[in-house]
C-alpha positions in Angstrom: -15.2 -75.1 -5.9 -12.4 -73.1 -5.1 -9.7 -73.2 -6.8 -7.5 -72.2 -4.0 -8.7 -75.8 -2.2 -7.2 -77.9 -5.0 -4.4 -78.8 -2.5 -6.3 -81.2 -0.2 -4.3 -80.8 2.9 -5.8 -79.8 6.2 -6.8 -76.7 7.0 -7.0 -73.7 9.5 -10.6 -73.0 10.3 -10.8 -69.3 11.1 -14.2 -67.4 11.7 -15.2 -63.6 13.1 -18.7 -64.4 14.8 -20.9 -61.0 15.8 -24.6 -60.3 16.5 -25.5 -59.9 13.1 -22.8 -61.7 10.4 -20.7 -64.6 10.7 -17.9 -64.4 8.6 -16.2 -67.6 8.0 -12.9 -68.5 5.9 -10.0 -71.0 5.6 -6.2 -70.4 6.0 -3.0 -72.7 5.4 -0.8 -72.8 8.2 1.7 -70.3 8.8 -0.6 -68.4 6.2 -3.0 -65.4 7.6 -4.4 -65.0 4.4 -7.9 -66.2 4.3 -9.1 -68.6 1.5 -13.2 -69.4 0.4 -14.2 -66.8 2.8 -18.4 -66.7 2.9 -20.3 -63.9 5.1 -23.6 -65.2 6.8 -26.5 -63.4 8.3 -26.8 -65.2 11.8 -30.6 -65.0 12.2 -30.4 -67.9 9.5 -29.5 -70.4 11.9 -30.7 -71.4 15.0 -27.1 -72.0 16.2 -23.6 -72.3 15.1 -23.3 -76.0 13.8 -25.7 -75.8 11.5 -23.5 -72.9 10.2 -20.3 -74.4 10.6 -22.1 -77.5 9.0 -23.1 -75.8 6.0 -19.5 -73.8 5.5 -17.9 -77.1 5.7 -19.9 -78.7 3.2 -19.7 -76.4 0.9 -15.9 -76.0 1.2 -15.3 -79.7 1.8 -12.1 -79.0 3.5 -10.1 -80.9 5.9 -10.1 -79.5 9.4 -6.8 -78.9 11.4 -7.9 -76.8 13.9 -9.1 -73.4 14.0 -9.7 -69.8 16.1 -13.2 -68.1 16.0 -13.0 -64.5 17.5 -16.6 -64.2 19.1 -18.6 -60.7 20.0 -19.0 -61.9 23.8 -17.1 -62.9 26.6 -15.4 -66.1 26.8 -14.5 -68.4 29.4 -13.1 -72.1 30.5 -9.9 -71.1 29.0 -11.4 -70.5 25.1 -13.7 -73.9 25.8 -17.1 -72.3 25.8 -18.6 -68.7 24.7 -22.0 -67.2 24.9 -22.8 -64.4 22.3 -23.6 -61.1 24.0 -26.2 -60.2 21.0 -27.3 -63.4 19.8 -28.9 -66.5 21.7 -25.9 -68.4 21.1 -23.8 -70.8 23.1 -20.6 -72.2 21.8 -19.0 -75.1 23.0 -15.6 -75.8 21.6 -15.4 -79.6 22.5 -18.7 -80.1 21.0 -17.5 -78.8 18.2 -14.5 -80.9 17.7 -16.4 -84.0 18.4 -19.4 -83.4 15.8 -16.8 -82.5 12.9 -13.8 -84.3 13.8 -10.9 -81.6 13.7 -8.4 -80.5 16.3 -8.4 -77.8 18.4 -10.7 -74.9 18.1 -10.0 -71.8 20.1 -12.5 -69.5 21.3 -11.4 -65.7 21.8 -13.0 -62.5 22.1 -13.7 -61.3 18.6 -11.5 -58.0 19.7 -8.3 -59.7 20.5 -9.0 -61.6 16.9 -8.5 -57.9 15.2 -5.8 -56.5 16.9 -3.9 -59.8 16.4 -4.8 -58.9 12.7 -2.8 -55.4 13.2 0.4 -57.3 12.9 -0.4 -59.0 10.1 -2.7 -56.4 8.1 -1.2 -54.8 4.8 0.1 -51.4 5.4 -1.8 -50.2 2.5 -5.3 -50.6 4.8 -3.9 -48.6 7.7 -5.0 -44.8 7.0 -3.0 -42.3 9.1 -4.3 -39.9 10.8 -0.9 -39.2 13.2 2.9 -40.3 11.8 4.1 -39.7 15.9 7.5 -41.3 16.8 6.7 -44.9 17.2 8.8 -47.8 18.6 9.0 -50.4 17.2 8.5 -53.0 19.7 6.3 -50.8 22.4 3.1 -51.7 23.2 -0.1 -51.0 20.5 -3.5 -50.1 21.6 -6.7 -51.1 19.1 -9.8 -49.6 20.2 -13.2 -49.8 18.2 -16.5 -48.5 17.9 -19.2 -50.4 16.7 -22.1 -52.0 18.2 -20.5 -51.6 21.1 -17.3 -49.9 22.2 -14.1 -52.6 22.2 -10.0 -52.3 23.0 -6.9 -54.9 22.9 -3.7 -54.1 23.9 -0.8 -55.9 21.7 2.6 -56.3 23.7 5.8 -57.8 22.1 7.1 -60.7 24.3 10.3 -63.4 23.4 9.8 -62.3 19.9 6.3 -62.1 19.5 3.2 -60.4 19.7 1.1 -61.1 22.3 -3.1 -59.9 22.8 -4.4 -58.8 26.1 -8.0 -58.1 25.9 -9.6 -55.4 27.8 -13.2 -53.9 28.8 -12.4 -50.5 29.1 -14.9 -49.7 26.9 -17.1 -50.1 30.0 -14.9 -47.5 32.3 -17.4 -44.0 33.0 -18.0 -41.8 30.5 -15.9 -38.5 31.2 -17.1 -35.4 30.0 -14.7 -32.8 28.7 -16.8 -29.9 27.9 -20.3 -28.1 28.4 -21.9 -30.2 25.5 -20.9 -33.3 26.6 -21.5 -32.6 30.1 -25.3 -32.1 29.4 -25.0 -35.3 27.1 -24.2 -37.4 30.8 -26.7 -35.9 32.9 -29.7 -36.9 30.0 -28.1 -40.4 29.8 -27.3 -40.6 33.8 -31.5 -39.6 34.2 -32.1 -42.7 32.0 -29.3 -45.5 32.5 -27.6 -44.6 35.5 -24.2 -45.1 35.2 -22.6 -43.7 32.0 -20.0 -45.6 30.4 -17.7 -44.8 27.3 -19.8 -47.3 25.3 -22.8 -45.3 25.7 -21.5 -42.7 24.3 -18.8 -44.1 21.8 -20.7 -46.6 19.8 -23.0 -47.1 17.2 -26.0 -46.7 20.0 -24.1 -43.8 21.5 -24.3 -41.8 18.2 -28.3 -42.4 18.0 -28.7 -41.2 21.6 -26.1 -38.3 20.9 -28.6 -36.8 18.0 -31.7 -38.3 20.0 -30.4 -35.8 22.4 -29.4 -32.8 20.7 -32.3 -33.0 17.7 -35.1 -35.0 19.4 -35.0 -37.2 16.0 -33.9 -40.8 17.0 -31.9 -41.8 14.0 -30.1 -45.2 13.2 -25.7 -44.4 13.2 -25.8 -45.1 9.4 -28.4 -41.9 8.6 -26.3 -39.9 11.3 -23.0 -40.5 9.2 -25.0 -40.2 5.8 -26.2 -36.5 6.8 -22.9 -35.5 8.3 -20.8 -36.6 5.1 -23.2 -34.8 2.7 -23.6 -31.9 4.6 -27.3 -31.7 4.8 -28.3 -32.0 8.0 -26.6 -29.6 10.4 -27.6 -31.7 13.8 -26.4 -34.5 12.2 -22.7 -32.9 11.3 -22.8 -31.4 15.4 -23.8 -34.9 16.6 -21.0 -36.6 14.8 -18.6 -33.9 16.2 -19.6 -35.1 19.7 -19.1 -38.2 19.2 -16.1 -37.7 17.3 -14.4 -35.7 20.6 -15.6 -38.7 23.0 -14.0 -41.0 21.1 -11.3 -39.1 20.6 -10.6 -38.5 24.4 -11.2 -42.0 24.9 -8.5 -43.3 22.6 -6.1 -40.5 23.8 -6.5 -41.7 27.3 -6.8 -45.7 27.0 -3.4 -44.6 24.6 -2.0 -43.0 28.2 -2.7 -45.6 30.4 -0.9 -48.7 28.4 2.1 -46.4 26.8 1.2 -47.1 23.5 4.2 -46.0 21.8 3.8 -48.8 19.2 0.4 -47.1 17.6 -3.1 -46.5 18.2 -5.2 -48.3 15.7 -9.2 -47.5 15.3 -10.8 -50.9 13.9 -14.7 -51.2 13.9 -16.5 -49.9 11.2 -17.4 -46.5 12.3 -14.2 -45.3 11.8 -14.4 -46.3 8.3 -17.5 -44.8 7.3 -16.5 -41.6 9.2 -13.2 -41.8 7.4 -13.9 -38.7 5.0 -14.8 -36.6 8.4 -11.9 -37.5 10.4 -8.6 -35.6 9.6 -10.7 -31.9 9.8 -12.4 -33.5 12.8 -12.0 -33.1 16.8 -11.1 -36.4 16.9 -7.1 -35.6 17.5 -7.6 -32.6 19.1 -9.4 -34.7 21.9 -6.7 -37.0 21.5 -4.1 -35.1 22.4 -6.0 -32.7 25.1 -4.3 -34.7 27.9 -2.4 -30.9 30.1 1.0 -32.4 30.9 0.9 -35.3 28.7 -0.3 -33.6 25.9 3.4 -34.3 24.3 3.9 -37.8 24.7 0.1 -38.6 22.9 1.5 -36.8 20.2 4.0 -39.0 19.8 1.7 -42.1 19.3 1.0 -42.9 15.8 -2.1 -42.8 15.4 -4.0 -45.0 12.1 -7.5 -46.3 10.9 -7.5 -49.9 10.2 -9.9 -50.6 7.2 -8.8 -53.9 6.3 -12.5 -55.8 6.1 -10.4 -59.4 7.0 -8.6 -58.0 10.0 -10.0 -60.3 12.5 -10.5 -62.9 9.7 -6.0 -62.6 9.5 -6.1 -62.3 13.1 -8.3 -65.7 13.8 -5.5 -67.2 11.7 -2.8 -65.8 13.3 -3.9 -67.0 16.6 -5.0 -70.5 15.1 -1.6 -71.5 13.9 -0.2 -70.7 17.1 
């Protein structure tokens, strides 16, 4: 067993639940460091008791309470959640009766990582802009993954405080002759065209789809673009790169966030070595009269793999 469980005493139960992995872990209270963390491949279980069943058991930990940040929306006040990619229904109360701990909270699995900002080290964030930040202005974490997510962070009575957001579901706006021909395909198809269309993991298969005619998973897109061998691939991630860019630079506008921009999700990560020589801040900062207050927004990848695993906890003891 763990030998950071040797101290019996109840624990935080803290969890990051998406389409494809559950990661689970244990914190001590007032601790967002996360202890006897396992990763799970959802399609294992029909459900998530049987998971939570077989975490427990194998950690034999004493249950407190606990937050699990969950990829779908959530309602009845963080009672109940149903998984946008997974056939999944979670019921909180359920639950807490079955395993006899206090209260779990249910969040969106995006306000779970930008809750982690605040407590992530500093040595994870990657910057891509110094800016002038202030210190207690509002922070803006936006991700692309299997979708496109945001949080806004906002400092209240001495505290950091998540509002969660869907503007990864405003239109799609595009800023130049490439992109433009990149909506009307996707418009043809899908009808309306939102950001997450365009910025996600999807988005950059129907980006090369589009320019190549090759339908490519995000992973070989990246591959190709890093190692230079495929000169489609390298244009495609340059596209994307500029959408997202423009997207971050204008969900950046619209909250003030003068406390940081922060790029979680793990495209951002793999992209990583393409980023600083990139469109990615030019887009950014492409906003006419505003131009000069973007720049000013510090602007940092997040590559912390227990982000929303610190944020969960975070939230949890709170």
């Amino acid at each position: 067993m763990n030998s950071t469980l040797e101290n019996r005493s109840p624990k935080l139960l803290i969890g990051d639940i998406g389409g494809t992995h559950a990661r689970l872990a244990l914190a001590e209270p007032g601790n967002a460091e996360p202890l006897a963390e396992r990763n799970y491949f959802c399609a294992d279980f029909p459900g998530l008791e049987p998971l939570l069943a077989d975490y427990l058991e194998s950690t034999g930990a004493s249950i407190a309470a606990g937050c699990l940040g969950v990829a779908g929306p959530v309602g009845d006040e963080g009672r109940c959640a149903k998984l946008t990619n997974l056939p999944w229904t979670i019921d909180a109360e359920g639950i807490e009766e079955r395993f006899g701990f206090g209260r779990l909270q249910l969040v969106n699995d995006f306000a779970v990582a930008a809750m982690g900002i605040t407590v992530t080290p500093t040595d994870t964030l990657v910057r891509l802009q110094g800016g002038r930040p202030l210190t207690h202005a509002p922070k803006l974490v936006v991700g692309a993954g299997t979708g496109l997510g945001m949080a806004v962070l906002v400092h209240i009575d001495g505290r950091w405080h998540v509002l969660p957001g869907e503007g990864g579901h405003v239109g799609f706006s595009p800023q130049d002759e490439a992109q433009a021909r990149l909506w009307q395909v996707l418009k043809n198809e899908y009808g309306r065209v939102t950001a997450e269309r365009v910025v996600s993991g999807p988005g950059l298969t129907e980006i090369h789809r589009i320019l190549s005619g090759r339908r490519l998973t995000p992973a070989a897109i990246a591959a190709a673009a890093i190692d230079d061998s495929d000169a489609a691939a390298a244009r495609s991630v340059d596209i994307f790169l500029s959408a997202y860019g423009a997207f971050a630079g204008d969900m950046a506008l619209a909250v003030m966030a003068r406390g940081g921009v922060y790029l979680a999700g793990g495209i951002a990560t793999k992209l990583l070595p393409l980023l600083p020589s990139s469109p990615f801040l030019e887009s950014f900062r492409s906003k006419a009269e505003h131009a000069g207050l973007v720049a000013e927004m510090p602007v940092a990848v997040a590559t912390d793999p227990m982000l929303g695993l610190r944020g969960a906890a975070v939230i949890a003891a709170n």
